[in-house]
TORKOL-4160 file (C-alpha; in steps of 0.2 Angstrom, whole numbers, padded with zeros to 4 digits, m for minus):
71
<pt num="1" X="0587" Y="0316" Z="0749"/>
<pt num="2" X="0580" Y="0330" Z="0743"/>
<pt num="3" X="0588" Y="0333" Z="0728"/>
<pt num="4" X="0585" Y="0313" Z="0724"/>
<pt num="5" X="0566" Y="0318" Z="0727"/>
<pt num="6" X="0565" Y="0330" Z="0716"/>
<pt num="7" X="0574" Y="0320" Z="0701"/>
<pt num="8" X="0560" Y="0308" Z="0705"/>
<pt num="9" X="0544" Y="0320" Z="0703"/>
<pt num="10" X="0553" Y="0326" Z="0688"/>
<pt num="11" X="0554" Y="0310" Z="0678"/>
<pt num="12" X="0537" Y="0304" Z="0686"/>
<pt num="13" X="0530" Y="0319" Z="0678"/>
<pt num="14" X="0535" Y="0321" Z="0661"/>
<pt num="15" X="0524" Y="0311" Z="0648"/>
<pt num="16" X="0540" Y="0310" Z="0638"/>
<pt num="17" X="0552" Y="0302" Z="0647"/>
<pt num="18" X="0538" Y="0291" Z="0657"/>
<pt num="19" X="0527" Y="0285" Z="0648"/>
<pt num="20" X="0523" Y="0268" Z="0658"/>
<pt num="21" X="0516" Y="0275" Z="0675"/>
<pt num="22" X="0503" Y="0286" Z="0667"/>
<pt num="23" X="0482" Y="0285" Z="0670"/>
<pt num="24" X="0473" Y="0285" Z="0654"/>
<pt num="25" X="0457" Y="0291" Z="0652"/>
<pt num="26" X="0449" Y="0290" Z="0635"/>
<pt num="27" X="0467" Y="0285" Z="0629"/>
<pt num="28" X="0474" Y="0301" Z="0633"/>
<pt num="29" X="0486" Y="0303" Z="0649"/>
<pt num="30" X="0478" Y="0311" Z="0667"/>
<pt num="31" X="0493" Y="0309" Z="0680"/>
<pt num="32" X="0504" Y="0300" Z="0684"/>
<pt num="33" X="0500" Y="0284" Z="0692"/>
<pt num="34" X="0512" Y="0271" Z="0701"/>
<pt num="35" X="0518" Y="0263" Z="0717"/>
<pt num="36" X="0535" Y="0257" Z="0723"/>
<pt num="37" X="0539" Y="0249" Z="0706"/>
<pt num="38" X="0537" Y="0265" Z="0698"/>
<pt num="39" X="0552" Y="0269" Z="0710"/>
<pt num="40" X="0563" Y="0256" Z="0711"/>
<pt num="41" X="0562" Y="0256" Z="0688"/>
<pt num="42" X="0569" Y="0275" Z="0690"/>
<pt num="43" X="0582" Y="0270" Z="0701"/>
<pt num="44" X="0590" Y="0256" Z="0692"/>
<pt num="45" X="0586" Y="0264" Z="0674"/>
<pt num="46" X="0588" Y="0282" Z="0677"/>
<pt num="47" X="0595" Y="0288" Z="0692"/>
<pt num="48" X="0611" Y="0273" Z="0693"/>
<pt num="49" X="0609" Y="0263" Z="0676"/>
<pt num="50" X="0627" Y="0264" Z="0674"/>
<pt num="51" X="0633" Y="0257" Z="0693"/>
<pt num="52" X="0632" Y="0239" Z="0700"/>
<pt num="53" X="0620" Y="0243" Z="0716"/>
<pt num="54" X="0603" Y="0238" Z="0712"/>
<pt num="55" X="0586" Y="0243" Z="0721"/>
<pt num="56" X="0574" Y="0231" Z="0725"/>
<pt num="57" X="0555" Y="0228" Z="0732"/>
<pt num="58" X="0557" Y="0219" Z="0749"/>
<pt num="59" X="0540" Y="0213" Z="0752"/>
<pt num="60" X="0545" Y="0206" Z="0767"/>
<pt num="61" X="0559" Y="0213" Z="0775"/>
<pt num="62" X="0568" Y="0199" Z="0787"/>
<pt num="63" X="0578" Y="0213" Z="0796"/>
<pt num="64" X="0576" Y="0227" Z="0803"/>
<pt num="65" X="0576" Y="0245" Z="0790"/>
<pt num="66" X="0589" Y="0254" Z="0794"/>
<pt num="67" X="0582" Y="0271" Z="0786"/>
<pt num="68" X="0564" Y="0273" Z="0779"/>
<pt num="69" X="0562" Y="0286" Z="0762"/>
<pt num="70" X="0547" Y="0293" Z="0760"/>
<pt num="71" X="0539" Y="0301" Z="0744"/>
């Protein structure tokens, strides 16, 4: 988990590999900015792009979460 953490802040913070979840401020990029989306993208783009497992939001889970990640 640790390890798939760190990828995360490591893509989330480079301006050259993520260039979507950036504030702007007088059109020039602050820090980073995003939500679950921002997580969900790096995980079926980056981290697993090549497997068949997809993530997704669940807005409204209908069972119960079997293990909760926190960033």
């Amino acid at each position: 988990m640790h390890s798939i953490q760190e990828d995360f802040l490591n893509w989330i913070f480079d301006e050259e590999k993520n260039t979507e979840y950036w504030a702007l401020e007088n059109g020039e990029r602050i820090h980073p900015n995003y939500d679950a989306n921002a997580i969900i993208d790096w995980l079926n783009n980056v981290r697993f792009k090549k497997g068949i497992a997809k993530a997704k939001l669940i807005t409204s889970p209908q069972f119960i979460v079997k293990k909760k990640l926190y960033y």
